[in-house]
PyMOL commands that place a pseudoatom at each C-alpha (Angstrom):
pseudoatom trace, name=CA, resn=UNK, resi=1, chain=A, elem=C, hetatm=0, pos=[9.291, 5.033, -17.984]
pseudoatom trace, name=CA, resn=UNK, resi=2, chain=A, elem=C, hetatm=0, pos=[7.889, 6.558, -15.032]
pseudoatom trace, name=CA, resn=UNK, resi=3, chain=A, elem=C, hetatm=0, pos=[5.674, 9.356, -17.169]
pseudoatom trace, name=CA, resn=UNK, resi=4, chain=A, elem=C, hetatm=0, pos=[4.445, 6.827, -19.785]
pseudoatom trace, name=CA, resn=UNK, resi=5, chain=A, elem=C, hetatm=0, pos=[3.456, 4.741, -17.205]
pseudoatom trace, name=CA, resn=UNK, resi=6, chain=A, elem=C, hetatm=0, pos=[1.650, 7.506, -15.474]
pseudoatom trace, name=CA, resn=UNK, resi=7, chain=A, elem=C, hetatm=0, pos=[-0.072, 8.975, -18.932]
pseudoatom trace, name=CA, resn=UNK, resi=8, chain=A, elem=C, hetatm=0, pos=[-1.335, 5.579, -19.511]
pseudoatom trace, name=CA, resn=UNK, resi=9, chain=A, elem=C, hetatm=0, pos=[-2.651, 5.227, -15.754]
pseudoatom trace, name=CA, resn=UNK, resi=10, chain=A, elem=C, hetatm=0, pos=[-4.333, 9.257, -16.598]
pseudoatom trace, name=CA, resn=UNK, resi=11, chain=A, elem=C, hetatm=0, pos=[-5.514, 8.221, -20.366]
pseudoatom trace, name=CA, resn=UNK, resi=12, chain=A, elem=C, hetatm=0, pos=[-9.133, 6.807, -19.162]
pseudoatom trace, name=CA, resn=UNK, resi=13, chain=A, elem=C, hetatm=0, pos=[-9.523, 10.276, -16.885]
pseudoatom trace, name=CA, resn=UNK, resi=14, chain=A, elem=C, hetatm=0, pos=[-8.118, 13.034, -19.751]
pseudoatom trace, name=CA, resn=UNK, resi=15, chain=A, elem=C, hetatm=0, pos=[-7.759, 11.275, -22.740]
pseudoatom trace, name=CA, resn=UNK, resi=16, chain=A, elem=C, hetatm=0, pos=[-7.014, 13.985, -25.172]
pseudoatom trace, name=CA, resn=UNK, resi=17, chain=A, elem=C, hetatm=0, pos=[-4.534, 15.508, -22.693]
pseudoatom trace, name=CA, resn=UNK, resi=18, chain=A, elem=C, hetatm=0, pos=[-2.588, 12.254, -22.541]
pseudoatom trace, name=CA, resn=UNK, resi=19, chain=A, elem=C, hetatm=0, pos=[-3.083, 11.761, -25.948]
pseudoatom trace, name=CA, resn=UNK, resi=20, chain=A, elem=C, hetatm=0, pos=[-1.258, 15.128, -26.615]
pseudoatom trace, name=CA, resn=UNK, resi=21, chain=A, elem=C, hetatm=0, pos=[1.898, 14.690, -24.028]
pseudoatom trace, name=CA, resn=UNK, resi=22, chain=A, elem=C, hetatm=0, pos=[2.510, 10.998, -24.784]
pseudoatom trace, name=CA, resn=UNK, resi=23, chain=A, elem=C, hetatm=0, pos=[2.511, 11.946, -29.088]
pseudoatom trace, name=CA, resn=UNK, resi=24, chain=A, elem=C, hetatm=0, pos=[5.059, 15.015, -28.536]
pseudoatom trace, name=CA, resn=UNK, resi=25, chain=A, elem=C, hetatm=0, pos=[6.588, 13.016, -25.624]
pseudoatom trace, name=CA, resn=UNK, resi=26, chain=A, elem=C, hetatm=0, pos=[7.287, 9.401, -27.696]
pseudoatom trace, name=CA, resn=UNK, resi=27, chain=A, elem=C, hetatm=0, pos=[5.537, 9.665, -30.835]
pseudoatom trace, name=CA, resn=UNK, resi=28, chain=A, elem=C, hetatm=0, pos=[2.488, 7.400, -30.012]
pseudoatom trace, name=CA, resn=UNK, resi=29, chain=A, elem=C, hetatm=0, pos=[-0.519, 7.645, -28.043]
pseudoatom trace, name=CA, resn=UNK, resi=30, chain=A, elem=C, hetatm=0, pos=[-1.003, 6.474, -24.258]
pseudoatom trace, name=CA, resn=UNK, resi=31, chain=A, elem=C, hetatm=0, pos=[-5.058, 6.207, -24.975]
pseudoatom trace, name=CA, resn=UNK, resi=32, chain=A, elem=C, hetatm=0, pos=[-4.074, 3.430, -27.305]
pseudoatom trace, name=CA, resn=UNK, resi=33, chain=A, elem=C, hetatm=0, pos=[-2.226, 1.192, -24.055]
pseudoatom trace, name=CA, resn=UNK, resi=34, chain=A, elem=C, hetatm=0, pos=[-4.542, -2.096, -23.366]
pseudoatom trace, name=CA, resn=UNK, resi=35, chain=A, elem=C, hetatm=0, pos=[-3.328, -2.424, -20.085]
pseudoatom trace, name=CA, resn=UNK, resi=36, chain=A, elem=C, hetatm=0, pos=[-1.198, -1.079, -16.997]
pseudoatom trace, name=CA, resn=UNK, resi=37, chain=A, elem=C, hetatm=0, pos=[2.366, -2.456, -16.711]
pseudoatom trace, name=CA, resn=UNK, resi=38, chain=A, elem=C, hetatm=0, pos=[2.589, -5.820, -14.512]
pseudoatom trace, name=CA, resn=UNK, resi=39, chain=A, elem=C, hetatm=0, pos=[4.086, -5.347, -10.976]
pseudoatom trace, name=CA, resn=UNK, resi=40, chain=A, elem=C, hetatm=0, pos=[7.867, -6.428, -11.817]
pseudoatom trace, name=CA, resn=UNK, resi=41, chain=A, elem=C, hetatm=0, pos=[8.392, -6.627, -7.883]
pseudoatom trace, name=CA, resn=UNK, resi=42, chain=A, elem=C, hetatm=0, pos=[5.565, -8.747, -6.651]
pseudoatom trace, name=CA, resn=UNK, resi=43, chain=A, elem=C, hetatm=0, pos=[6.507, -11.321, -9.522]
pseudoatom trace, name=CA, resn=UNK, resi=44, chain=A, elem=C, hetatm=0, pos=[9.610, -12.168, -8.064]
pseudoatom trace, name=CA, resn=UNK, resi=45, chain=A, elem=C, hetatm=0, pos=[8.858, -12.424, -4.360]
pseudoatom trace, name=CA, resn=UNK, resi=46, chain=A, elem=C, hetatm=0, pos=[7.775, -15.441, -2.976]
pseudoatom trace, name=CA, resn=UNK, resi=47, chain=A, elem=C, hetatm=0, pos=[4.834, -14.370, -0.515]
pseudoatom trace, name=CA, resn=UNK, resi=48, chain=A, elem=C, hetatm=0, pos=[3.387, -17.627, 0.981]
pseudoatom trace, name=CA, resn=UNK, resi=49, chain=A, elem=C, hetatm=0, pos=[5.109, -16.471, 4.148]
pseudoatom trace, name=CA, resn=UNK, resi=50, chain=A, elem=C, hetatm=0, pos=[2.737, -13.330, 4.589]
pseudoatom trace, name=CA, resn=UNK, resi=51, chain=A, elem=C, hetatm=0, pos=[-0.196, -15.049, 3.915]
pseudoatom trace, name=CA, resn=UNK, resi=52, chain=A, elem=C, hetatm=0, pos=[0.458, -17.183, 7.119]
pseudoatom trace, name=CA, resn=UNK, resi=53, chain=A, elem=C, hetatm=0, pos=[0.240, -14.111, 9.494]
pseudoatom trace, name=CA, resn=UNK, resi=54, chain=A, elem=C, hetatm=0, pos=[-2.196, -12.037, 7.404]
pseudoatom trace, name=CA, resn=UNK, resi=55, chain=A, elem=C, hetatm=0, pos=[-5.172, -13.238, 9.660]
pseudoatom trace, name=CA, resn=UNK, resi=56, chain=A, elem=C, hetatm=0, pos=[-2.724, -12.391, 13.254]
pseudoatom trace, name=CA, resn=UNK, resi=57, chain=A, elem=C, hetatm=0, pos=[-1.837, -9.488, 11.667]
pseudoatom trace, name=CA, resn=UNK, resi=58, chain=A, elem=C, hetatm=0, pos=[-5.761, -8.371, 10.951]
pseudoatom trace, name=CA, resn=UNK, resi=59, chain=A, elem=C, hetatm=0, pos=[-6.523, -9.340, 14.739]
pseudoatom trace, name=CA, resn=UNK, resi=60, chain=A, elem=C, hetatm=0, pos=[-3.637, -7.149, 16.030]
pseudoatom trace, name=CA, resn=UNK, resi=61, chain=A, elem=C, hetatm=0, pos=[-4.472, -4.122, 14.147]
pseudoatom trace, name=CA, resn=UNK, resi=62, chain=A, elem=C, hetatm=0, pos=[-8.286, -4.170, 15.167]
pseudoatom trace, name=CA, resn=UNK, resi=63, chain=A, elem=C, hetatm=0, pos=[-7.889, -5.112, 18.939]
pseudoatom trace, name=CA, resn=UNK, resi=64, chain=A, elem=C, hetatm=0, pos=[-5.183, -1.963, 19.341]
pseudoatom trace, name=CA, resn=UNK, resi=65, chain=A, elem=C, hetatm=0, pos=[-8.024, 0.062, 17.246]
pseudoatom trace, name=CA, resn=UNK, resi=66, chain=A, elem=C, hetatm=0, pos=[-10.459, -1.156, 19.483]
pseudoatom trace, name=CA, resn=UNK, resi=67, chain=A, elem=C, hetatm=0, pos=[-8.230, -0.323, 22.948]
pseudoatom trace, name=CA, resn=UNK, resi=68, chain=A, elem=C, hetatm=0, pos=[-7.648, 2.947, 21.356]
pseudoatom trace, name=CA, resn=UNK, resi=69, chain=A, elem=C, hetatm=0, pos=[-10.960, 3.347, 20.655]
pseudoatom trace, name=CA, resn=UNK, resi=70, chain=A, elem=C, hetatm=0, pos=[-12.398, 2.261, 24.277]
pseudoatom trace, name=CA, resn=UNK, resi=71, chain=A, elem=C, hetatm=0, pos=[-10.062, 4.473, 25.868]
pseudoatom trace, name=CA, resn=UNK, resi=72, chain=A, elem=C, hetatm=0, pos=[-11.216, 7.649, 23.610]
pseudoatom trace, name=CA, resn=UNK, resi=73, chain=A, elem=C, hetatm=0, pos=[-7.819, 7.754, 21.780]
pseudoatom trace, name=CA, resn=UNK, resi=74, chain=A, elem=C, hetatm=0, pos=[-7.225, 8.961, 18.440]
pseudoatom trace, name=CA, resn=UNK, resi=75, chain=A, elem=C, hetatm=0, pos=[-5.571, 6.518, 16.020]
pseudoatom trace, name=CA, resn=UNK, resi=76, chain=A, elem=C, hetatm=0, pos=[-2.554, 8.568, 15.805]
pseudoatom trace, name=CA, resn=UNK, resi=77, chain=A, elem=C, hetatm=0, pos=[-2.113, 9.084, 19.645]
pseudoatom trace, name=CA, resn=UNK, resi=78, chain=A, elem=C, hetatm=0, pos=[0.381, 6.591, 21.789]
pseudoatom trace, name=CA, resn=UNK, resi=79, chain=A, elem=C, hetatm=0, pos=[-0.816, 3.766, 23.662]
pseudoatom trace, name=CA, resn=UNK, resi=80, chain=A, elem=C, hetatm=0, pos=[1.308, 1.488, 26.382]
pseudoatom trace, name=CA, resn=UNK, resi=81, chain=A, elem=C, hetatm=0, pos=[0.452, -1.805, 27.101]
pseudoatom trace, name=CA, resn=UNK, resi=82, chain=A, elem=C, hetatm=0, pos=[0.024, -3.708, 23.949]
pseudoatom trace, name=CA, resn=UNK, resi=83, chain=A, elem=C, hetatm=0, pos=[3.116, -5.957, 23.117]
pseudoatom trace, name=CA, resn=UNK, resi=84, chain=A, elem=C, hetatm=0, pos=[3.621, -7.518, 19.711]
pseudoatom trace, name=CA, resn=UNK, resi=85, chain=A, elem=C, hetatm=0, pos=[2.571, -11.383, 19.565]
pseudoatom trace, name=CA, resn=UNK, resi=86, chain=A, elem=C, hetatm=0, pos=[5.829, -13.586, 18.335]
pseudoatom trace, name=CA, resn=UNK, resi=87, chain=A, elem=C, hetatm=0, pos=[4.033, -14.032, 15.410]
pseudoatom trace, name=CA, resn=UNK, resi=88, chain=A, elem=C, hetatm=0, pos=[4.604, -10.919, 14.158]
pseudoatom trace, name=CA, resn=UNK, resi=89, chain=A, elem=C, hetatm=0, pos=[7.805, -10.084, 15.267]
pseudoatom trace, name=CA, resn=UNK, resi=90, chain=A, elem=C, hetatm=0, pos=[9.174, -9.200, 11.773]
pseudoatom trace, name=CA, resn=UNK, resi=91, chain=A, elem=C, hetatm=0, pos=[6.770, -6.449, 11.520]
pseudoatom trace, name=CA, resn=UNK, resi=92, chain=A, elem=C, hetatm=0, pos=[7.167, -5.308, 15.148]
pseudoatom trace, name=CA, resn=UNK, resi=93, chain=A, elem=C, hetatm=0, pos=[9.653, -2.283, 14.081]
pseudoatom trace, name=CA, resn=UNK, resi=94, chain=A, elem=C, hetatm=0, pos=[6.406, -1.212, 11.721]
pseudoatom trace, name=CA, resn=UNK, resi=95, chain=A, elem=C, hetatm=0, pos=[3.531, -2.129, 14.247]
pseudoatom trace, name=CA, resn=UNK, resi=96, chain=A, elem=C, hetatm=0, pos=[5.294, 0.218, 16.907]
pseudoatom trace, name=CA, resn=UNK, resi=97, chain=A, elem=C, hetatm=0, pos=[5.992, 2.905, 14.896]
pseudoatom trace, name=CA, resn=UNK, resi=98, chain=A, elem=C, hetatm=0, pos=[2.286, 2.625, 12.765]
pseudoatom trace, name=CA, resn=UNK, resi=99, chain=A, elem=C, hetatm=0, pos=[-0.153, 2.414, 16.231]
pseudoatom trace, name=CA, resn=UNK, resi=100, chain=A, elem=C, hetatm=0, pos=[2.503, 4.560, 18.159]
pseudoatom trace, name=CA, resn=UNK, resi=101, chain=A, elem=C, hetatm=0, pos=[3.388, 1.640, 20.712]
pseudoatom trace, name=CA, resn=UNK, resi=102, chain=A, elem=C, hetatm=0, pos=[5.414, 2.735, 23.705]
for i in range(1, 102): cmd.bond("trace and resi %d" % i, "trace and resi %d" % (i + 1))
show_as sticks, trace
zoom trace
């Protein structure tokens, strides 16, 4: 499943080359695919939860870019002083370990 979905994702970039692979591979063409397979996962996952934080999550990221920034950090380099609001505590695990939060 994983290479047809892939030689259909390729077929718009090297059509004859997909063509080939998915006729030897399963005996019809990938160029002929209307459309990439739906996301199975996001389907079944409720996500009105996220969309609550999305706009603290936004501010987060861009004032620890911008403290980073002032301070003449790289992204990448560690920073102490910047705690996690409550509002994103399930993501805190993530947040530390993405802005390198000691």
């Amino acid at each position: 499943r994983i290479v047809r979905d892939l030689l259909i994702a390729f077929s718009p970039v090297c059509p004859f080359f997909t063509d080939y692979l998915s006729s030897i591979l399963y005996g019809s063409s990938s160029v002929d695919a209307r459309s990439y397979p739906p996301n199975v996962i996001s389907q079944n996952r409720d996500t009105s939860g996220y969309l609550n934080v999305t706009d603290a999550l936004i501010e987060f990221n861009s004032s620890t870019w911008r403290k980073k920034k002032e301070n003449g950090l790289s992204l990448k380099s560690e920073i102490t002083g910047i705690v996690v609001p409550p509002e994103l505590v399930n993501f805190k695990d993530a947040l530390v370990a993405m802005h390198n939060l000691i």
